[in-house]
N, C-alpha and C positions, 0 to 999 in steps of 0.2 A: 416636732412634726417628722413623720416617718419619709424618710428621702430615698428607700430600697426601690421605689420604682424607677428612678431616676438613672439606676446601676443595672434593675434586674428587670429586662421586659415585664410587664404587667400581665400578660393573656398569650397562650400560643393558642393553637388552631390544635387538636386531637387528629392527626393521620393514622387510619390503619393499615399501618404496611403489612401487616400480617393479613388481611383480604387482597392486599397486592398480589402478595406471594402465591397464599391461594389460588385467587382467579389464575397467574400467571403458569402456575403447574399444571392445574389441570386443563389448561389450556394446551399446554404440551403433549398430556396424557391424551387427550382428545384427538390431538392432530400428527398423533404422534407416527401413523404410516407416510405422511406426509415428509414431516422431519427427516424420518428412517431415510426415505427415498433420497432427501437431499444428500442427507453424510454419508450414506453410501456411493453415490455421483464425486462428492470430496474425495473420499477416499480414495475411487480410483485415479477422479485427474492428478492428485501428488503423487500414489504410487506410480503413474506413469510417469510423470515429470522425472520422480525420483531413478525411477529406470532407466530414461534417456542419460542422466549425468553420470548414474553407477556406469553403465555401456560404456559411456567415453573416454579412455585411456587419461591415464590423469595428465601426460605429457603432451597429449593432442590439445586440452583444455589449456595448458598453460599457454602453448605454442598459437593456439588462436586468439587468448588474453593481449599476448603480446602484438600479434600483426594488426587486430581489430585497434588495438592503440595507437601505433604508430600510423595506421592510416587517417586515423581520425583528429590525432594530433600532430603528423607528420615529421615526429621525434624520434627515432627510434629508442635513445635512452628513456625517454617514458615506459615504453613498451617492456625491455629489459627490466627496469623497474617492480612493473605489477606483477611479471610474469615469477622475477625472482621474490615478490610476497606471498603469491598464489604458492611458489614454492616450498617456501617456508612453514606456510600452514600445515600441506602434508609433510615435512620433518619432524611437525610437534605432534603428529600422528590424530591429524581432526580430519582428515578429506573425508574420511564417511559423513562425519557430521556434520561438515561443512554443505556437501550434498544435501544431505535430508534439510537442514535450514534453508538451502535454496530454493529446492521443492516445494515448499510453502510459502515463503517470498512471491517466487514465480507465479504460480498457485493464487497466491493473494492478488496481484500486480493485474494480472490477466483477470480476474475476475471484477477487480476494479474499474478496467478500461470497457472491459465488453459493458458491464452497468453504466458507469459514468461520463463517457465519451457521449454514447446518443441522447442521456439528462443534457447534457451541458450542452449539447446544441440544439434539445428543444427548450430550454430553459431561454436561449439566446434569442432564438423568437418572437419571444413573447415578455412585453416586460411586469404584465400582472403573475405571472407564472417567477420571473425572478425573483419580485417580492415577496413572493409565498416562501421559496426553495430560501434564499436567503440568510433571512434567520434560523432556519433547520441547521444549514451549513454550519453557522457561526454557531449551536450549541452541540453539534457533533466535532468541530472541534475545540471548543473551551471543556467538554466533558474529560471528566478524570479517565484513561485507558483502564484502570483497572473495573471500570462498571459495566465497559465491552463484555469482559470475560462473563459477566454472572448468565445473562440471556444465553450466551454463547453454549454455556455451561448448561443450562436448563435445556436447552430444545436439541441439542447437538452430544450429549456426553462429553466424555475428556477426548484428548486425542488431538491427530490433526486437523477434524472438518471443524471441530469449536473455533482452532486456532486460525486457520483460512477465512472462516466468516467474522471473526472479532477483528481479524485485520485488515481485513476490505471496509469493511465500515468504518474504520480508523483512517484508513489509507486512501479512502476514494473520493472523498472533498475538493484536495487539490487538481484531479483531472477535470470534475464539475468544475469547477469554478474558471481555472483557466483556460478551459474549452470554450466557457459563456464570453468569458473578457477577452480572447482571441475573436471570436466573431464579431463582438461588440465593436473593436476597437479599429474594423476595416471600415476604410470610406464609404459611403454611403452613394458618393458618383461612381465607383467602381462597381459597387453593384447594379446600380440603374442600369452603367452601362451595359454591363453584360444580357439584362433582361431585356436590353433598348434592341440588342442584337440579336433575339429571338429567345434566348435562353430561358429554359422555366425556372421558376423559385430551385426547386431540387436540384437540377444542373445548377443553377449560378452556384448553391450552396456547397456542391461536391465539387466542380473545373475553378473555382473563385474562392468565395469563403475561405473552406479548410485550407486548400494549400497556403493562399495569404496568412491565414492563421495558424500555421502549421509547427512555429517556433516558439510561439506563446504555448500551443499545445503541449510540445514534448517537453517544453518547463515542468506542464503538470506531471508529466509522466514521469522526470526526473526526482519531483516534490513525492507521487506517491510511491514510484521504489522508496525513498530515504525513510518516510512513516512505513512504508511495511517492515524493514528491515530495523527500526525502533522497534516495532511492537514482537521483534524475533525472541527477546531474553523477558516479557509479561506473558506470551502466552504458554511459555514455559511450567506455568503455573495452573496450567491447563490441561496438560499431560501434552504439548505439543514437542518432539525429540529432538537432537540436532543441539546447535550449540548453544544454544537459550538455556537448554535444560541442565548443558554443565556449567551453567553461570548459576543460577539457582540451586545448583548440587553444591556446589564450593562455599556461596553464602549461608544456605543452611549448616554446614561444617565446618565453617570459618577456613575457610581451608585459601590463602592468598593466594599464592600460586596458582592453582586450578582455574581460579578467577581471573588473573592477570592474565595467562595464557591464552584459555576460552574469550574472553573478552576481547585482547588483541586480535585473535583471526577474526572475530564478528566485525572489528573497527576496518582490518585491511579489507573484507567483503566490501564493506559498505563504500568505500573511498573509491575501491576500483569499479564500484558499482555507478557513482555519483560522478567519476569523473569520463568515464567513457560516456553514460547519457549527456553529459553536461558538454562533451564533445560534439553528440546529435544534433544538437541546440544549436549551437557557434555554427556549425557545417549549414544547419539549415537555415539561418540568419544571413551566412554567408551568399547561400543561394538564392532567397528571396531577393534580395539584392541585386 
């Protein structure tokens, strides 16, 4: 008796990805003044971001690194710390590209919040609307980052706006989501009360809500800096500049160095990035309190 089904599925299902594709191009092509318009709005907001950072003396930048630290963690040796990593970067001679990865970061971060903030607190409203949003969340983030890039790719060209939009949509889960669970998770007599005392829905949501939520909040905002500055060295592969692109430069040429280097300043970004929000947090937990 033949036992190969037992090993080898028996039947798949015929997908044509190739009318995927299709439809999905010329869908492009179709809306594509559309697009245009967007990546061009990209474009400018990093070039400008990119502009405020070129602008800033690179010693004014480390010197505010360090005082924003030590306020936030009350160390000065911290402060001394990041400011002497931030410095280090420009001795290995990345500060330009340190820059332009920021700009995109930022770029991503900010675009995240402005979408994802007012989701996640109409999402909190309403709990037929969380079950819907939900499961979306949880397969934007189990998807593989590199299936971000292809849409990005098709409707945006190479460059920075592919790389801004494959990262926001990477990146903007966590402020959804902990936006929803910070409102979710305030009392429900706190609220009453505030509406008991004349307050409408919208005021209780803005004088009440947010601020009581306001530490779970910049958790999210802590969580999507850290995925956008992940997806800094895949959209590299996208034509996105900045330090990504010399980590992907050094792996196509085998080249270690180049890599260990480039790699390091991405990792000191990201720590001094993570640990100053993750400061935010603590401060504003502290004050809720």
């Amino acid at each position: 008796m033949n036992s190969d089904w037992l090993f080898n599925f028996p039947f798949k299902i015929p997908v044509n990805t190739g009318a995927i594709d299709k439809y999905v191009r010329d869908f492009s092509v179709k809306y594509d003044i559309f697009f245009g318009s967007i990546r061009n709005f990209l474009i400018s907001f990093v070039n400008i971001i990119h502009s405020i950072l070129s602008f800033i003396p690179w010693i004014i930048t480390i010197l505010a690194v360090v005082y924003i630290t030590w306020r936030i963690s009350k160390k000065i040796s911290k402060g001394i710390l990041y400011g002497a990593l931030l410095f280090f970067i420009g001795t290995l001679g990345l500060w330009d590209l340190m820059n332009e990865t920021l700009a995109i970061v930022l770029a991503s971060v900010a675009m995240s919040l402005v979408l994802g903030f007012p989701l996640g607190i109409l999402i909190s409203t309403s709990d037929k609307a969380d079950k819907i949003v939900r499961p979306i969340l949880d397969t934007m983030q189990t998807m593989p980052v590199f299936v971000y890039l292809i849409p990005a790719l098709l409707f945006f060209g190479l460059g920075k706006p592919p790389a801004v939009i494959a990262t926001t949509i990477y990146a903007i889960v966590p402020i959804i989501r902990l936006t929803n669970h910070g409102i979710r998770q305030i009392d429900e007599e706190i609220v009453e009360a505030s509406i008991a005392f004349g307050s409408t829905k919208l005021q209780s949501l803005v004088k009440v809500q947010i601020p009581q939520a306001l530490p779970t909040i910049m958790t999210g905002v802590n969580q999507t800096l850290m995925m956008a500055m992940a997806m800094v060295v895949t959209t590299s592969m996208i034509g996105a500049t900045g330090l990504g692109m010399e980590v992907l430069i050094s792996v196509n040429r085998v080249e270690i160095g180049r890599g260990l280097v480039s790699g390091t300043a991405v990792v000191i970004i990201a720590v001094i990035l993570d640990r100053i929000t993750q400061g935010l947090v603590k401060n504003g937990e502290v004050n809720s309190h």
